[in-house]
Structure formats: C-alpha cells, structure tokens
C-alpha positions as CSV (number, residue, x, y, z in Angstrom):
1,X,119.0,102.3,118.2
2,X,117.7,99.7,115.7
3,X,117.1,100.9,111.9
4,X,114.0,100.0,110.5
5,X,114.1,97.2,108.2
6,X,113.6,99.7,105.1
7,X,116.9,100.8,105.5
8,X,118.3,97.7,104.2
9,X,115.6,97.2,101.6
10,X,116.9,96.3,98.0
11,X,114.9,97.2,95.0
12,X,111.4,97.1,95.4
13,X,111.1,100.3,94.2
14,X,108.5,100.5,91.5
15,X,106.5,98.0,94.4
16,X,106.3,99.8,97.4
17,X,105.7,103.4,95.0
18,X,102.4,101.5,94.1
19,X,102.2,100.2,97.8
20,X,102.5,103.6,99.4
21,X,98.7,104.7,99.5
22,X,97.5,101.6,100.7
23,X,100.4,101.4,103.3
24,X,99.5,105.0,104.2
25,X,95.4,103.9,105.1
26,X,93.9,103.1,101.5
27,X,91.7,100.3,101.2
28,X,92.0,97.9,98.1
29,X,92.8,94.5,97.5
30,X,96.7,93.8,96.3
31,X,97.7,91.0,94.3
32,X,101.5,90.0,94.7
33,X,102.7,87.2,92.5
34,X,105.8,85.1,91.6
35,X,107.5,82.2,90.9
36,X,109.5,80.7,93.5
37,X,110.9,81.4,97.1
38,X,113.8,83.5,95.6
39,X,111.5,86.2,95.6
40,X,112.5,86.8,98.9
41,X,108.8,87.0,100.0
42,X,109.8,86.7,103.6
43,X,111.6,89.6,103.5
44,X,109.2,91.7,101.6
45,X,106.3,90.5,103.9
46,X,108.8,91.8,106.7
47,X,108.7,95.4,104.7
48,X,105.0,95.8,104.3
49,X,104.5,94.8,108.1
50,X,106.4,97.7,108.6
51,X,105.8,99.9,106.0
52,X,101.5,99.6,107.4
53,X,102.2,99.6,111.0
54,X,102.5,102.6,113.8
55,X,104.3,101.2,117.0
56,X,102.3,101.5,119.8
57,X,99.3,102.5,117.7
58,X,96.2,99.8,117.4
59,X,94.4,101.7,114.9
60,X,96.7,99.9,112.5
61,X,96.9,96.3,112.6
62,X,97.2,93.7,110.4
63,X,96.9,90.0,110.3
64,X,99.1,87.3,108.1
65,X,96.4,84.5,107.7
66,X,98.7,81.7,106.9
67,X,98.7,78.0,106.4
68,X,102.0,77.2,107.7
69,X,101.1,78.8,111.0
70,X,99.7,77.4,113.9
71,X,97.3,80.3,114.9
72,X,96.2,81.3,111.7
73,X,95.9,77.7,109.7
74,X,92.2,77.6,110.4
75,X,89.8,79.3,110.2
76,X,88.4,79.0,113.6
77,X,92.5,80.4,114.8
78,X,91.9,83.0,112.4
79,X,88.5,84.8,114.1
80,X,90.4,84.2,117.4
81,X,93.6,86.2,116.3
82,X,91.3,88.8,114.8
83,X,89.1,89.2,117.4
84,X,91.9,89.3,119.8
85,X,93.4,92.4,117.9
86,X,90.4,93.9,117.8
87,X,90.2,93.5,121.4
88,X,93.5,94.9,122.3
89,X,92.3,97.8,120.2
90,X,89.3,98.7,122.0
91,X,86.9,97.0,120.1
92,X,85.9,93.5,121.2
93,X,83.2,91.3,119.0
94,X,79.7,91.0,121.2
95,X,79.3,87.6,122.5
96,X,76.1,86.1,122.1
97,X,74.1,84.7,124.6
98,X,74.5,81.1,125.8
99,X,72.1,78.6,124.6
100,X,71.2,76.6,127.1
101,X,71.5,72.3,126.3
102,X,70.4,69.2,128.3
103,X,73.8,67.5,129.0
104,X,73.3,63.8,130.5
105,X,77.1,63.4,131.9
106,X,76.4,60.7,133.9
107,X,74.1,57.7,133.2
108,X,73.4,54.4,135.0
109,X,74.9,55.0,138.4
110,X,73.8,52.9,141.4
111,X,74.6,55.0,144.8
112,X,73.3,54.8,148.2
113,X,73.7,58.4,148.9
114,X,74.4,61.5,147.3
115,X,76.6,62.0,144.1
116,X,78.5,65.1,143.4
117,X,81.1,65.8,140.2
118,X,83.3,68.8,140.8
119,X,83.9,69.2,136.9
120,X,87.0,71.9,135.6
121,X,88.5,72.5,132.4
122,X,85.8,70.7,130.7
123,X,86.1,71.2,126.2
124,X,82.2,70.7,125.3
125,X,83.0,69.2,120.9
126,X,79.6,70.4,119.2
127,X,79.1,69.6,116.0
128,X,76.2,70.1,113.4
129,X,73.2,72.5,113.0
130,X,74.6,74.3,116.5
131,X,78.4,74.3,115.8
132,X,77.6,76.1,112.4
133,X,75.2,78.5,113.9
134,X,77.2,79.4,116.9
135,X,80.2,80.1,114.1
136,X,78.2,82.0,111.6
137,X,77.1,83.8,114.4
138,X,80.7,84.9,115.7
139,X,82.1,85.9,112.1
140,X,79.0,88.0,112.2
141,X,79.8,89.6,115.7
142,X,84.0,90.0,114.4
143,X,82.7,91.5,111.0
144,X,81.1,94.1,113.5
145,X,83.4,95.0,115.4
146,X,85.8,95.2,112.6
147,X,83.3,98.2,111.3
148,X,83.2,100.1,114.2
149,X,86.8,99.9,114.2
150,X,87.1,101.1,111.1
151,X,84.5,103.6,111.2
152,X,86.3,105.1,114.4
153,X,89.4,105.9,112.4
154,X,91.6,101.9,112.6
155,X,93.5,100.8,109.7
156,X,93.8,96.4,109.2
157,X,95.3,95.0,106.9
158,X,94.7,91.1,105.9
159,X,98.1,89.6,104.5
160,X,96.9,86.1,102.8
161,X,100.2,84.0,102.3
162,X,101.0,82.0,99.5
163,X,99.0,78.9,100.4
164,X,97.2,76.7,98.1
165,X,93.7,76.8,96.8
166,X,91.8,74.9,98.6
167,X,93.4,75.1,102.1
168,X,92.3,79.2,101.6
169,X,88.6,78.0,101.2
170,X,87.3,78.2,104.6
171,X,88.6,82.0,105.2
172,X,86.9,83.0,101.9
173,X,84.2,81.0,101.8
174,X,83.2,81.2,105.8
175,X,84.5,84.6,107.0
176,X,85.1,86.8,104.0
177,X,81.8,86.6,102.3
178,X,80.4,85.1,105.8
179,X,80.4,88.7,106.6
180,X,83.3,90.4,106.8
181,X,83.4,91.6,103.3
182,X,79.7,92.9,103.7
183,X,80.7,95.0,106.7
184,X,83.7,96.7,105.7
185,X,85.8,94.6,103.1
186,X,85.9,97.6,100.6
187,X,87.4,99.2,103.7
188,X,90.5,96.7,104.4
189,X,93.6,96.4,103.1
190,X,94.0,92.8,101.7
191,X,97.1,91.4,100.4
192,X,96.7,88.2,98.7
193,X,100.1,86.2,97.6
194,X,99.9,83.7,95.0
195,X,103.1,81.7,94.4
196,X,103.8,78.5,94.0
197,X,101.8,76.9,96.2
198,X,98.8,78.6,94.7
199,X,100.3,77.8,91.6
200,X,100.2,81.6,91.0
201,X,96.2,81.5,90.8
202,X,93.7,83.0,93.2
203,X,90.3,81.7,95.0
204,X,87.3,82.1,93.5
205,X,85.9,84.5,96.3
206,X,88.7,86.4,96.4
207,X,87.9,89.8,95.7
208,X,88.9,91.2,92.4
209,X,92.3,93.0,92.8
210,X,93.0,97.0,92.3
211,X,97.1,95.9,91.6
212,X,98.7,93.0,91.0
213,X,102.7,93.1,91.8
214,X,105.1,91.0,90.2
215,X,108.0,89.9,92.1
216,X,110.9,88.7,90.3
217,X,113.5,85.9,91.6
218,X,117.0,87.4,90.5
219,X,118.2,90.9,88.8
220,X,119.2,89.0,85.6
221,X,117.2,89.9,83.2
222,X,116.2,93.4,84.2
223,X,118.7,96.4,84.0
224,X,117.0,98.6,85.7
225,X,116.2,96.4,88.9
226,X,119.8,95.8,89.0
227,X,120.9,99.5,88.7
228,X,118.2,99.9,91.2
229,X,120.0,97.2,94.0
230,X,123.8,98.4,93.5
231,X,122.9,102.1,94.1
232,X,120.6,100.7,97.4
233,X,123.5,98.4,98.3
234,X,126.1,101.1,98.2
235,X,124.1,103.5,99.8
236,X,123.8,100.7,102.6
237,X,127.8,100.0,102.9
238,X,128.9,103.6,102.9
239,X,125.9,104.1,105.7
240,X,127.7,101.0,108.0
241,X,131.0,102.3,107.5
242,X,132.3,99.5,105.2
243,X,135.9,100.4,103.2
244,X,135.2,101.0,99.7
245,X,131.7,100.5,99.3
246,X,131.6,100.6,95.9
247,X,133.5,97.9,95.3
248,X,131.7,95.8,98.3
249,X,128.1,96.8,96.5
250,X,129.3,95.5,93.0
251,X,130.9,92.4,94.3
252,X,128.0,91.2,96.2
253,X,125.5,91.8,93.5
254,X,127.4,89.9,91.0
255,X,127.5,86.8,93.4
256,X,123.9,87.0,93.8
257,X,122.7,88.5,90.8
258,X,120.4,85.2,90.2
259,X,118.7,85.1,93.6
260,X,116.8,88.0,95.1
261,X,116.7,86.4,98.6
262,X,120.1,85.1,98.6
263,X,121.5,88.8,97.9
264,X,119.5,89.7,100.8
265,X,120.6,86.8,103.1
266,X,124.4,87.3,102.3
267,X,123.3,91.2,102.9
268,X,122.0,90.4,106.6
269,X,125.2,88.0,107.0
270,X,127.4,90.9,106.4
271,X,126.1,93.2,108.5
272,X,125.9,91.2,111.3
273,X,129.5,90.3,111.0
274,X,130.4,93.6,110.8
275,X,128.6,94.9,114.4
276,X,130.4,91.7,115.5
277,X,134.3,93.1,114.5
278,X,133.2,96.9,115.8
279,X,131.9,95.0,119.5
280,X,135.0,93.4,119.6
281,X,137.2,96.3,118.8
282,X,135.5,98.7,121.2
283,X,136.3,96.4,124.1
C-alpha cells in the first residue's frame, strides 16, 4: 500500500500547525509567500491537496485555479471545473432558461424546391450585452450551488497559484466578487500564492488574509528548519529500511542544504531507487 505523501514531508512544520484548522474544515483566506521555485511549492501544494481532502468523499473538494493550466487559465474553464465538482457532489448550478434569438443561417439562396440543413455540432460565438449577461448569470447560479453545498455540510477549498497580477483579474474581478464571495466566500477555504510571478503581491479584490506563510528556499540560514528536516529525514530512512540512517539523513541535507525542492527531489530519487534494488532482490 501507498504512504500518503505526508510521510515523506520535510519541515513545514510551524506551516501546516497553522494549516491544520483550515485543512480540518475552517474557512479563512491563507496567504503563502516566497521567493523562488526552490520553495518547493509543487510539493507543498501536493501536501495541502492531501492534507484537505477525504478519498471518496465530495464534501471536500478543492480547486487549483491556475494560469499555467489548461482547464483553469480562464475564467470561463474555471466555472466549468467548479460547477463540474459541484456536480459530482450532488449539487449542480440551475441552468437558466434559453433565450430564444432570430438566427438568419442562410441568406440569398435561389432553389427550385425545398431546402433542408441537417446542422450538428454547431459552436454559436456571442459576444456583447448577451455573452456578459448569460455569464453573470452562471457565476450567480455556481455561487448558489456552492452555498447549498456548503450549507449541507461540503468543504472547498480554492488554491490560487502563483500567477501574475493581472492574468488573476477575471477570477477576482468576475466570479469572486461576481458572486461567489457574497454567497459563501467567508465560508471557503482560499489559498492564494504569491511568488514570483506575482512579484510576491496580491490582487486588489483579493480578500484580506487571516495568515500569511512564508516559505523559505533553502535551510541555510535557519537552525531550527534545519534541525527540523534531518530529524524528518532520519525518521524517513530508518522507516525504508536504509543502513545507517543517520549518516544517510546528514549527508543528504548537507548536499542540499541551499535548495528546499532539490532536498526533496534527491529525496524522491532515493526512494525510488531503493524499491527498485528490493524488486530486484525479491525475484
């Protein structure tokens, strides 16, 4: 059987002790800042995944609105992807009722008889007064169905990747205060990154945050993080079985003692090798 990812987590401690009410169904809104991608943020967004959701359980979800991603780079892909796990949760958005437009699809045709268009998979592009309408309309309808999820007992949380200012705009701007925050934003866990890309700033409609965590890029220049990772790393080799895994914790801290994500690469890379050598020995 798989161990959860927190078995192999490094440091973090004073984090996820500040973490753990909102991971355990708080709402608030959770700042996490730092410098560069040596933070390991990959990794720790791995952890709070985890740490917030129950497998098998759709009363806690969460989304990772980010720009890099296909699904969730718009805003238009980010109602779809929430609505969607509302939907799989029990709690599908209304739909509101079709307007009804005069369509002129074909125009100047000269035909003796009768014409007849068998038209499939047809994309109708509106734009304007109706387009913004129809959409305002929908963030209202998600924003509902997001409270009655809530209000039934659900848990989401809303991870906002590093991304930079203006590209988070239209999810403030359109669906946060479009509704969402109305209905239940006090309600929601939100976990807004601000890196380098944001240039370690947030938007202006963001919501003010209840913590702001501070993620560091190497062990250098704090003893106690450092303590922290060799007694997590040693506790992780004597777990796997490795010989002497004192010596094993110490030697791999020191070679990444200025990166927090290369320590847990070279981490991942040894463990893997290691269930490689025990396959091969057992056949």
């Amino acid at each position: 059987m798989l161990k959860p990812a927190s078995h192999y987590r490094i440091d973090w401690r004073r984090e996820f002790a500040t973490l753990a009410p909102y991971l355990n169904g708080n709402g608030g809104v959770i700042g996490v800042e730092y410098d560069s991608e040596e933070a390991a943020i990959d990794k720790f967004n791995h952890l709070i995944k985890e740490g917030f959701a129950r497998p098998g359980d759709h009363m806690w979800t969460s989304l990772r609105v980010d720009h890099e991603w296909f699904t969730t780079r718009r805003v238009a892909g980010i109602l779809d992807e929430m609505d969607r796990l509302l939907a799989d949760a029990g709690f599908p958005a209304e739909r509101a009722c079709e307007g009804l437009y005069a369509l002129n699809l074909f125009s100047g045709n000269d035909v003796a008889g009768d014409l007849r268009a068998n038209l499939t998979n047809v994309t109708l592009q509106m734009d304007g007064p109706v387009a913004g309408a129809a959409f305002r309309g929908r963030v209202r309808a998600v924003s509902e169905a997001m409270c009655r999820y809530i209000a039934s007992g659900g848990h989401f949380m809303i991870v906002i990747n590093d991304t930079p200012i203006p590209d988070q705009a239209g999810f403030w701007h359109e669906i946060w205060l479009g509704g969402l925050a109305k209905a239940c934003g006090d309600k929601l866990l939100v976990i807004v990154h601000a890196g380098p890309r944001a240039e370690r700033r947030y938007h202006a409609d963001a919501p003010v945050r209840d913590r702001i965590l501070y993620l560091p890029d190497s062990f250098e220049s704090d003893e106690t993080r450092e303590n922290d990772a060799y007694d997590d790393l040693f506790e992780v080799f004597k777990a796997e079985g490795f010989e002497c895994p004192e010596e094993s914790a110490g030697a791999y801290l020191d070679a990444t003692l200025f990166s927090v994500r290369l320590l847990h690469l070279r981490l991942s890379a040894a463990l893997m090798n290691k269930n490689i050598r025990s396959g091969e020995r057992k056949r």
